[in-house]
Backbone atoms as SQL, in Angstrom:
CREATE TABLE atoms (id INTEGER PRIMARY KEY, chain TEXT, resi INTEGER, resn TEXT, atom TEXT, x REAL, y REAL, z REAL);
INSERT INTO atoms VALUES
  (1, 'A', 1, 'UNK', 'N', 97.026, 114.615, 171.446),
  (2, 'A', 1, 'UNK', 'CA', 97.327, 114.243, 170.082),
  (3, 'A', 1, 'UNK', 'C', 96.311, 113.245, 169.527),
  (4, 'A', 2, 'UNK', 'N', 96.017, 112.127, 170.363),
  (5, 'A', 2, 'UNK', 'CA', 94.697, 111.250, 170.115),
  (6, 'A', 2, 'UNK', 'C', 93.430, 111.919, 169.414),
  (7, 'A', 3, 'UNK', 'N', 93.245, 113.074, 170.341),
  (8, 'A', 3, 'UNK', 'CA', 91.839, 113.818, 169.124),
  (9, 'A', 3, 'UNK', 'C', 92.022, 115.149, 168.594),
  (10, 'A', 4, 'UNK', 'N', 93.179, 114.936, 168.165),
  (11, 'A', 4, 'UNK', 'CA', 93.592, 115.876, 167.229),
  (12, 'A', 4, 'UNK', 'C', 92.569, 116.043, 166.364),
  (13, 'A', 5, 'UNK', 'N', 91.817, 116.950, 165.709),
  (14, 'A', 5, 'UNK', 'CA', 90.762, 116.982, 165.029),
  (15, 'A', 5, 'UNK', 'C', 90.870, 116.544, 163.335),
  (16, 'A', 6, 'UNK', 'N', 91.598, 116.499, 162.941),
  (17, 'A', 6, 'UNK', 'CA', 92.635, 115.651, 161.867),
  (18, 'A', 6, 'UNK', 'C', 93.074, 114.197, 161.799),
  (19, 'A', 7, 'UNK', 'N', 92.962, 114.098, 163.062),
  (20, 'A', 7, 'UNK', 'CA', 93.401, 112.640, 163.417),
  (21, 'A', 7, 'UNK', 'C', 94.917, 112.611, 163.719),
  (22, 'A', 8, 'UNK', 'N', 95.215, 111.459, 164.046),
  (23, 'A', 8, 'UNK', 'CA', 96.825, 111.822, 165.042),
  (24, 'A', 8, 'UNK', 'C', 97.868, 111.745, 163.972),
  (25, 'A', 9, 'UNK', 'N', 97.670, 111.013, 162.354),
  (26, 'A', 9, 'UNK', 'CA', 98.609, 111.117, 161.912),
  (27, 'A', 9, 'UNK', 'C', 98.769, 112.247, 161.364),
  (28, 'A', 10, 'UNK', 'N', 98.070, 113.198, 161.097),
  (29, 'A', 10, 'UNK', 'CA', 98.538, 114.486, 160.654),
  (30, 'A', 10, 'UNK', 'C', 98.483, 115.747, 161.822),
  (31, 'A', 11, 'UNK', 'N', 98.782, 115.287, 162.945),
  (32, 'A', 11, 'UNK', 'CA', 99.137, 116.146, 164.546),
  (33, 'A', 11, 'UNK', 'C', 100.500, 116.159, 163.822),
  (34, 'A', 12, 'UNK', 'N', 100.826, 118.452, 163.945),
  (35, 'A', 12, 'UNK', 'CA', 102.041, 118.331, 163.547),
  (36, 'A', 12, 'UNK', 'C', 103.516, 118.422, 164.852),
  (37, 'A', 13, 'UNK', 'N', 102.986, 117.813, 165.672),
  (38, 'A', 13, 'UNK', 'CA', 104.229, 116.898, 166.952),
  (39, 'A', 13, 'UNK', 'C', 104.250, 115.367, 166.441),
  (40, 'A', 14, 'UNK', 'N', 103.942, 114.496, 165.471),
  (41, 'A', 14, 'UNK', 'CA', 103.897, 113.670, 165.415),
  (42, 'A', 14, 'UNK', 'C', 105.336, 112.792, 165.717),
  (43, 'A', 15, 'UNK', 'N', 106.247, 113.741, 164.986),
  (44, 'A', 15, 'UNK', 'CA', 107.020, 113.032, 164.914),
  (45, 'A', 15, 'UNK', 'C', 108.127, 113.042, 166.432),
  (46, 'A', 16, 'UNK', 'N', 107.361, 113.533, 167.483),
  (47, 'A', 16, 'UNK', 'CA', 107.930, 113.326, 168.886),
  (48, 'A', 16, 'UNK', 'C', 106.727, 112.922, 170.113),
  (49, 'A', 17, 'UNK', 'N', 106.026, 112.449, 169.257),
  (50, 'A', 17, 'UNK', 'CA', 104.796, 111.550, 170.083),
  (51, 'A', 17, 'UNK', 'C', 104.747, 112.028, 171.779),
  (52, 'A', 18, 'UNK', 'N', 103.787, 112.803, 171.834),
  (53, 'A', 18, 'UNK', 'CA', 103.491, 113.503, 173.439),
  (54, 'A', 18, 'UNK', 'C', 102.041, 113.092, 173.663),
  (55, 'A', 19, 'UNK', 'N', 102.413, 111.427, 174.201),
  (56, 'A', 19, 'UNK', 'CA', 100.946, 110.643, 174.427),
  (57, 'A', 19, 'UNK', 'C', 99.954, 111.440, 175.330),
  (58, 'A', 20, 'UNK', 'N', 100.987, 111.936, 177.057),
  (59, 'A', 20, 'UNK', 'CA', 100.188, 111.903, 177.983),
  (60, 'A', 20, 'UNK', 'C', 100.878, 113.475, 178.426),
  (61, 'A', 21, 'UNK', 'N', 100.044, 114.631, 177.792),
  (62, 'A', 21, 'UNK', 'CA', 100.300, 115.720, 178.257),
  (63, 'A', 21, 'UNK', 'C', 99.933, 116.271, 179.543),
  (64, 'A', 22, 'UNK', 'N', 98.894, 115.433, 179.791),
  (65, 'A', 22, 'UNK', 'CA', 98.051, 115.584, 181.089),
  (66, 'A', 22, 'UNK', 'C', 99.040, 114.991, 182.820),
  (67, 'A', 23, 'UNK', 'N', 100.261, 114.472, 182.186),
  (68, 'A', 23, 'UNK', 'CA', 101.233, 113.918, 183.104),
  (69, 'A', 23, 'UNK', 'C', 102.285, 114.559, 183.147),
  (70, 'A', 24, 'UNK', 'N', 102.866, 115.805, 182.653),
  (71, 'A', 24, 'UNK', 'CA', 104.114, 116.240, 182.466),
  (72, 'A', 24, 'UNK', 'C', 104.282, 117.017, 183.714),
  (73, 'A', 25, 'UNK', 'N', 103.549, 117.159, 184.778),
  (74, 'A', 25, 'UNK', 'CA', 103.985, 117.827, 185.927),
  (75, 'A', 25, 'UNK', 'C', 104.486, 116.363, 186.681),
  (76, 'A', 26, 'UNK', 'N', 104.477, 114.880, 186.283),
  (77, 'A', 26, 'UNK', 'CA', 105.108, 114.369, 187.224),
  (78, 'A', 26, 'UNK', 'C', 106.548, 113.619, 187.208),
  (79, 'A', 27, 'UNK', 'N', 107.037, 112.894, 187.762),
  (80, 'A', 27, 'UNK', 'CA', 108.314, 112.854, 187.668),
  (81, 'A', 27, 'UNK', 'C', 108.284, 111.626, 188.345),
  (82, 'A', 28, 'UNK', 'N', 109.301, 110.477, 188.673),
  (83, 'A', 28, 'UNK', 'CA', 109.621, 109.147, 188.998),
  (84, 'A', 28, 'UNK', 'C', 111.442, 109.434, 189.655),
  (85, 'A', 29, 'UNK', 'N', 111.522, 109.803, 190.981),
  (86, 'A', 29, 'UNK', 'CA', 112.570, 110.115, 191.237),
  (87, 'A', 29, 'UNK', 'C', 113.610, 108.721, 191.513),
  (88, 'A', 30, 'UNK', 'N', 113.275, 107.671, 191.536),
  (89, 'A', 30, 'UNK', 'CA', 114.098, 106.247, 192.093),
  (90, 'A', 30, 'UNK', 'C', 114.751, 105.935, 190.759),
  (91, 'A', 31, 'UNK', 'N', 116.181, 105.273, 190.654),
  (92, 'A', 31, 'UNK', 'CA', 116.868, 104.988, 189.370),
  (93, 'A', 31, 'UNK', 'C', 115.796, 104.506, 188.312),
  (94, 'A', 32, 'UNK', 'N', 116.229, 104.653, 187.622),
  (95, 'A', 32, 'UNK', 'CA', 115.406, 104.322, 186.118),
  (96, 'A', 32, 'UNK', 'C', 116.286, 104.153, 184.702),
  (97, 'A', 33, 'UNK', 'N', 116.195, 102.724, 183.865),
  (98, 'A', 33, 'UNK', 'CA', 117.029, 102.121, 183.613),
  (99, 'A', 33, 'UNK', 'C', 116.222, 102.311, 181.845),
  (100, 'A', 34, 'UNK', 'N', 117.577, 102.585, 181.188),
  (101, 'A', 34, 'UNK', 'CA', 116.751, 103.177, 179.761),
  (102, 'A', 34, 'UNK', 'C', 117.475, 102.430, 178.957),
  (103, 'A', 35, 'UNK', 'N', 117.362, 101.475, 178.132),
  (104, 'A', 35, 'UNK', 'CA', 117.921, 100.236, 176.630),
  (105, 'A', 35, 'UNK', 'C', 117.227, 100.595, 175.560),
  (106, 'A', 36, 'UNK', 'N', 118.305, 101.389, 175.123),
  (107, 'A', 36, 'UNK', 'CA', 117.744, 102.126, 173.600),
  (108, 'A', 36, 'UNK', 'C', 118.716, 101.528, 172.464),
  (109, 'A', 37, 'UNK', 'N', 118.226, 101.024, 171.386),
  (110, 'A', 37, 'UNK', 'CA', 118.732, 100.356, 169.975),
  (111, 'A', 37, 'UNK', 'C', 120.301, 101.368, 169.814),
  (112, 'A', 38, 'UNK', 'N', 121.916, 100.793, 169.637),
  (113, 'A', 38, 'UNK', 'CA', 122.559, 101.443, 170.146),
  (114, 'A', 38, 'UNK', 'C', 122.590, 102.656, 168.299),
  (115, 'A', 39, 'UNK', 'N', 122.024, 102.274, 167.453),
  (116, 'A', 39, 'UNK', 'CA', 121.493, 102.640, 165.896),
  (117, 'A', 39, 'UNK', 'C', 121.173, 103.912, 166.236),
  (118, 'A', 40, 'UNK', 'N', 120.496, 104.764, 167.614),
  (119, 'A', 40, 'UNK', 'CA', 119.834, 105.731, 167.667),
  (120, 'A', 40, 'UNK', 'C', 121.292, 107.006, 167.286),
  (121, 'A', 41, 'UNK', 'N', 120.693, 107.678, 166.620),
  (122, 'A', 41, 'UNK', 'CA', 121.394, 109.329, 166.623),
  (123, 'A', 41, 'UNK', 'C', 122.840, 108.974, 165.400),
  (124, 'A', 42, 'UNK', 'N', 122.125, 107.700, 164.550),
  (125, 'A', 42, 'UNK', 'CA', 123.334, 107.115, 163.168),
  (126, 'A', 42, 'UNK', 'C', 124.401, 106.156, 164.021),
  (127, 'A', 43, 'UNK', 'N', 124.717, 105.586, 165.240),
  (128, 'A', 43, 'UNK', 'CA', 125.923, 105.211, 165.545),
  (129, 'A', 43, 'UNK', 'C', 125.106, 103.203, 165.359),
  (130, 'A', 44, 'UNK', 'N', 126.204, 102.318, 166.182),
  (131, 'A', 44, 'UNK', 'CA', 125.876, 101.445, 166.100),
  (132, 'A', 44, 'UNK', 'C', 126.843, 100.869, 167.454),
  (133, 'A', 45, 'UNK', 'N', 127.066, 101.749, 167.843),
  (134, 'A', 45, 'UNK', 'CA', 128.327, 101.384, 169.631),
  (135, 'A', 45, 'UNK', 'C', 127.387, 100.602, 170.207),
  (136, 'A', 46, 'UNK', 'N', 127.786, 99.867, 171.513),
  (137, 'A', 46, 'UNK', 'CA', 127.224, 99.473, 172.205),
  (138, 'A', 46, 'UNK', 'C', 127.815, 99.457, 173.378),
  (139, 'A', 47, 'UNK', 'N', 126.899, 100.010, 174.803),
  (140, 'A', 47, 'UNK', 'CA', 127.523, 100.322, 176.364),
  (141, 'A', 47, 'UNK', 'C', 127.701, 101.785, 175.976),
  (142, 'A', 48, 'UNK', 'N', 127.019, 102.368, 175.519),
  (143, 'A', 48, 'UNK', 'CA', 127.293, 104.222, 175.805),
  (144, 'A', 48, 'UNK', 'C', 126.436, 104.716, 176.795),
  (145, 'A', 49, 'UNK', 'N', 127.192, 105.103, 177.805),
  (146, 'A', 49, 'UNK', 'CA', 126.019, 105.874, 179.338),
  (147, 'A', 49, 'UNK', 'C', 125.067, 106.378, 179.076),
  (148, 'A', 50, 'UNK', 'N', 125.515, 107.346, 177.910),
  (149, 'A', 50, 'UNK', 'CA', 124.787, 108.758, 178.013),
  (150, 'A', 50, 'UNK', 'C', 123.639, 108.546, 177.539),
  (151, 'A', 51, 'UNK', 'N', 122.602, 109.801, 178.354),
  (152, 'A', 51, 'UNK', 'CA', 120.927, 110.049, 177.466),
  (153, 'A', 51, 'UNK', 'C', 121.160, 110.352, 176.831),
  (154, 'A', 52, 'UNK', 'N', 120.364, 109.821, 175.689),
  (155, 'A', 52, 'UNK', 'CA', 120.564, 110.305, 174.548),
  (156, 'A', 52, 'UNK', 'C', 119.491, 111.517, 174.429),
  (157, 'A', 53, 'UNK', 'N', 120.056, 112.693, 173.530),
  (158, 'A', 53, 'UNK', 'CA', 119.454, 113.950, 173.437),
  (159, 'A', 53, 'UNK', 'C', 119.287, 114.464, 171.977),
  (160, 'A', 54, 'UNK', 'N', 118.763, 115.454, 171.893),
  (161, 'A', 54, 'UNK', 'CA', 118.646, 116.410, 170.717),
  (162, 'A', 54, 'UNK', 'C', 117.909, 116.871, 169.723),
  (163, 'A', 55, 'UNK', 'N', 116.590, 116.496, 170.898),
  (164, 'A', 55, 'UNK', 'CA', 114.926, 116.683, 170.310),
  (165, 'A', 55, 'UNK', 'C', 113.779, 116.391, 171.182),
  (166, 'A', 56, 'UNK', 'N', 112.977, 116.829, 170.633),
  (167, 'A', 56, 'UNK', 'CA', 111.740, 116.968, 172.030),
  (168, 'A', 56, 'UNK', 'C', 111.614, 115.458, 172.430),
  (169, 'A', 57, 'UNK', 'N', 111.373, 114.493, 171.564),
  (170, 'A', 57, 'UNK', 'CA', 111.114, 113.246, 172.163),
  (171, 'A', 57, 'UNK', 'C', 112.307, 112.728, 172.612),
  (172, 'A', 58, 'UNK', 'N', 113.662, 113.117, 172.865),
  (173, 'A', 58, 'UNK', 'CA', 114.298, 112.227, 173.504),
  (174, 'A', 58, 'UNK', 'C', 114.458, 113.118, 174.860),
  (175, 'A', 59, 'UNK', 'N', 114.524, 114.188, 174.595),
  (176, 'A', 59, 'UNK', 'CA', 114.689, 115.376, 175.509),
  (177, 'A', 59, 'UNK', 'C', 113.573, 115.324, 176.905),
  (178, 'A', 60, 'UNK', 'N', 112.494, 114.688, 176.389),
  (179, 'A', 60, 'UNK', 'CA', 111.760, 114.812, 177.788),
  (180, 'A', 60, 'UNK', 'C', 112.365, 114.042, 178.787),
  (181, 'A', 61, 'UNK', 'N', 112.555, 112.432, 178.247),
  (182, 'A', 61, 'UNK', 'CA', 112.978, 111.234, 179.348),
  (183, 'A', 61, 'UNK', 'C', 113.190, 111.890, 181.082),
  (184, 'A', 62, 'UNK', 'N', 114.795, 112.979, 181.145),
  (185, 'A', 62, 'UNK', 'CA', 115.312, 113.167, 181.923),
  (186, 'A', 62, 'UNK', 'C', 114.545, 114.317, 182.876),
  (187, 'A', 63, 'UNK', 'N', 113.425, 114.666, 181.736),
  (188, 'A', 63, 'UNK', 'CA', 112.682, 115.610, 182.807),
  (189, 'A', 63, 'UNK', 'C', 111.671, 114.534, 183.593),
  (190, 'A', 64, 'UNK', 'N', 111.257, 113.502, 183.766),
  (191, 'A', 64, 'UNK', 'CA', 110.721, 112.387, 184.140),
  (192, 'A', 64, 'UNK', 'C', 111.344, 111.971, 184.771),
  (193, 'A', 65, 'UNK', 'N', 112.081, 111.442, 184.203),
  (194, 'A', 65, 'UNK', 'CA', 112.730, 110.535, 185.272),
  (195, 'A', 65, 'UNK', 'C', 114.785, 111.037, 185.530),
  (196, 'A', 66, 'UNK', 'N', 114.933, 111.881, 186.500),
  (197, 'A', 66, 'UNK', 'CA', 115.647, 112.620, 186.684),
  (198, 'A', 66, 'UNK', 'C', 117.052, 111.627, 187.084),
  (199, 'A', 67, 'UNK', 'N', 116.736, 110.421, 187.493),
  (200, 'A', 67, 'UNK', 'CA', 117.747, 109.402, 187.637),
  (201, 'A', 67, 'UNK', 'C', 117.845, 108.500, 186.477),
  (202, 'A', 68, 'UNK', 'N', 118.365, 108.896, 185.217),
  (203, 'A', 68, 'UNK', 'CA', 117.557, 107.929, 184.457),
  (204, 'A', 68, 'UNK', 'C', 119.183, 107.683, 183.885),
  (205, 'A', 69, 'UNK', 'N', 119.592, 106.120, 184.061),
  (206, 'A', 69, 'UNK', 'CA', 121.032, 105.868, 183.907),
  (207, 'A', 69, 'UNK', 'C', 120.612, 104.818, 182.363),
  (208, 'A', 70, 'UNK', 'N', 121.197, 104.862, 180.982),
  (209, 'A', 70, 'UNK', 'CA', 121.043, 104.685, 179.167),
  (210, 'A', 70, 'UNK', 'C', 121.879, 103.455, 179.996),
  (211, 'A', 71, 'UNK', 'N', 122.162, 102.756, 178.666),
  (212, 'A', 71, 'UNK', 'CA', 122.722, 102.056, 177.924),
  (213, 'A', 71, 'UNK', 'C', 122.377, 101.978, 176.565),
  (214, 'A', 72, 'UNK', 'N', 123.438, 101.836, 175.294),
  (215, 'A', 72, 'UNK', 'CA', 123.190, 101.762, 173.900),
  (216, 'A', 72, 'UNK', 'C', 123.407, 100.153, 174.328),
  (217, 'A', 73, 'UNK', 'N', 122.413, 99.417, 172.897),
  (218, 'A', 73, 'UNK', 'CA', 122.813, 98.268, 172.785),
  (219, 'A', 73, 'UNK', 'C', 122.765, 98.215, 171.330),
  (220, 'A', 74, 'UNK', 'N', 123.750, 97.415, 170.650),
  (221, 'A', 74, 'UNK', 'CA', 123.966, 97.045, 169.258),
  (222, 'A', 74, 'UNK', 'C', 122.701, 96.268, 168.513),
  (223, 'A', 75, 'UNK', 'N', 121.906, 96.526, 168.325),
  (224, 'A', 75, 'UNK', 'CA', 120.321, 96.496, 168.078),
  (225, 'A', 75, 'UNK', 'C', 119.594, 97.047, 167.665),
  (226, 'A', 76, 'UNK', 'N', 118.684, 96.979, 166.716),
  (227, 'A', 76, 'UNK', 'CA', 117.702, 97.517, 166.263),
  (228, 'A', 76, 'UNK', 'C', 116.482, 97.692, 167.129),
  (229, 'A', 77, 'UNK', 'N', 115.071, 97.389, 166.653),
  (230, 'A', 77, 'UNK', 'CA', 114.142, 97.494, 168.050),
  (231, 'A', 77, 'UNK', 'C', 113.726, 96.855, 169.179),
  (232, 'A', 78, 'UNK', 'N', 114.187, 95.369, 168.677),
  (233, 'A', 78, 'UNK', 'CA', 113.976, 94.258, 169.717),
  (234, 'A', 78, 'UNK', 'C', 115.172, 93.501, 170.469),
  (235, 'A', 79, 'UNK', 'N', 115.430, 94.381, 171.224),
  (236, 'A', 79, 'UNK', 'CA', 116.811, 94.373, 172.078),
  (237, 'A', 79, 'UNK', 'C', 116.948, 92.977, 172.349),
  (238, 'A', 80, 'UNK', 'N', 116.289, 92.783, 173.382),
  (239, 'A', 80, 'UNK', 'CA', 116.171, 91.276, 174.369),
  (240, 'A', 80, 'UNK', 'C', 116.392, 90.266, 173.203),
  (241, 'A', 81, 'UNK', 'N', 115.805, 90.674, 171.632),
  (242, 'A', 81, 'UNK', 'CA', 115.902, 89.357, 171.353),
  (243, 'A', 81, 'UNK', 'C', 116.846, 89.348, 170.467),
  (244, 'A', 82, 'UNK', 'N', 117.607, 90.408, 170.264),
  (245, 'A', 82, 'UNK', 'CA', 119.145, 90.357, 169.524),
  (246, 'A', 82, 'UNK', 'C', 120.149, 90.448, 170.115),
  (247, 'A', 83, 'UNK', 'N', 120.256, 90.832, 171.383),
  (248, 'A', 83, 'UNK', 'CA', 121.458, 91.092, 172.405),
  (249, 'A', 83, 'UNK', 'C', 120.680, 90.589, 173.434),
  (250, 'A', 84, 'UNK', 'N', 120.352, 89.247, 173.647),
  (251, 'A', 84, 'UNK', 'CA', 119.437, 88.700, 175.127),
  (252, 'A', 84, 'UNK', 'C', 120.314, 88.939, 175.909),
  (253, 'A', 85, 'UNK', 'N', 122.257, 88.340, 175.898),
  (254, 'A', 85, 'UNK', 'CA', 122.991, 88.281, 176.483),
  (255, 'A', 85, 'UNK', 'C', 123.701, 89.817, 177.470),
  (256, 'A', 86, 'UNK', 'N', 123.396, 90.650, 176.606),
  (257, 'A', 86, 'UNK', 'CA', 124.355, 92.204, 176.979),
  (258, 'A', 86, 'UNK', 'C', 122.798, 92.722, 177.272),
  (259, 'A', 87, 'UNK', 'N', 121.677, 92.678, 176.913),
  (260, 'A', 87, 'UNK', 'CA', 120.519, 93.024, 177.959),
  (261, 'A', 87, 'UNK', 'C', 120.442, 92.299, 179.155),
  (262, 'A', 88, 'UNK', 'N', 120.436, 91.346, 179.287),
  (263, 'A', 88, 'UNK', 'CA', 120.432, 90.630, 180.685),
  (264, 'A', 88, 'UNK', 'C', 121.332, 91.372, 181.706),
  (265, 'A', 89, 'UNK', 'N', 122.894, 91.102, 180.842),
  (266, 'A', 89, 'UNK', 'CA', 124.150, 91.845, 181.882),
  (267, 'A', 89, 'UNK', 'C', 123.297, 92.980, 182.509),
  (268, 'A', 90, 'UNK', 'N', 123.142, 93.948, 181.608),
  (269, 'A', 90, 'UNK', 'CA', 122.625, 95.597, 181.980),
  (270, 'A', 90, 'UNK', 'C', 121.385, 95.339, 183.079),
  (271, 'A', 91, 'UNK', 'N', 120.571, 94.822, 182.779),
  (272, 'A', 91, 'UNK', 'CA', 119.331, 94.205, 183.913),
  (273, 'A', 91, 'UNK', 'C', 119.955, 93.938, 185.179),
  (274, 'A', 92, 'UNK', 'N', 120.747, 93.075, 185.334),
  (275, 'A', 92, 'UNK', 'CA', 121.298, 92.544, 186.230),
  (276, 'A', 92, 'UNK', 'C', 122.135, 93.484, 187.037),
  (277, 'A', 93, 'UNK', 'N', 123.136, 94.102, 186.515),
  (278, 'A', 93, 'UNK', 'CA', 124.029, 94.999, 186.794),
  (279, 'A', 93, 'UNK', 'C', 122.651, 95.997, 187.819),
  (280, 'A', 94, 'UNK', 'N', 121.654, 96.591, 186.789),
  (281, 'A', 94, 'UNK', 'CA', 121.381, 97.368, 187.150),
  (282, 'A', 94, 'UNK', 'C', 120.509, 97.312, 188.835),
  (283, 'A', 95, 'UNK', 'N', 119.694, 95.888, 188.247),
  (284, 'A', 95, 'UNK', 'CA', 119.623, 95.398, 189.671),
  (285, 'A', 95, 'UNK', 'C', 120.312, 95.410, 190.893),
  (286, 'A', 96, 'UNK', 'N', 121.220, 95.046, 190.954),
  (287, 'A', 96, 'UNK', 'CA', 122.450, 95.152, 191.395),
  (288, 'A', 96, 'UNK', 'C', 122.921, 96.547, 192.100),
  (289, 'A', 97, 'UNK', 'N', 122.273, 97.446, 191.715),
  (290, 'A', 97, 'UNK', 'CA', 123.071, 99.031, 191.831),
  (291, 'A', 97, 'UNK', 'C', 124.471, 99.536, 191.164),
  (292, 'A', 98, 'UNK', 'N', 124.572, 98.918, 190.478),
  (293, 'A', 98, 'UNK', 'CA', 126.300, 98.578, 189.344),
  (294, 'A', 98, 'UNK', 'C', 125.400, 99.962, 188.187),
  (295, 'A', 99, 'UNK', 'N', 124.939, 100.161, 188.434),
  (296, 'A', 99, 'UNK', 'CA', 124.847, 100.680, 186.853),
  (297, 'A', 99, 'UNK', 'C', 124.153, 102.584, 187.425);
């Protein structure tokens, strides 16, 4: 997408950003811990398990990383610094093997 001959903002995948195509045969099999703004897909919950799905860019994650355990957090993009407290928990937890 980088030398898209157009340049990357008019690459028409833009809007599911596929940085490193040259990596999609690999995978990260050990838990893998995903804190996504809980805003994603219109909601605003916070503590929802699930991957979130229902398009190429969210859709790859789980082909990557096949252990890959979400949390929503009530947040926009800068988690840590609007929910330091319920990111930490989830860190910790996850550390932990709790999660």
């Amino acid at each position: 997408m980088w030398e898209y001959v157009d340049g990357l903002e008019a690459h028409p995948r833009l809007g599911y950003m596929d940085y490193g195509p040259e990596d999609h045969h690999k995978r990260f099999d050990d838990p893998c811990l995903w804190l996504y703004g809980g805003y994603l897909g219109g909601s605003v919950d916070e503590g929802r398990s699930r991957v979130p799905t229902g398009n190429p860019f969210l859709d790859q994650f789980s082909r990557y990383f096949p252990d890959l355990r979400a949390r929503s957090v009530a947040a926009g993009h800068f988690l840590g610094e609007e929910r330091p407290g319920y990111v930490n928990e989830c860190l910790v937890a996850f550390a932990r093997g709790e999660l």
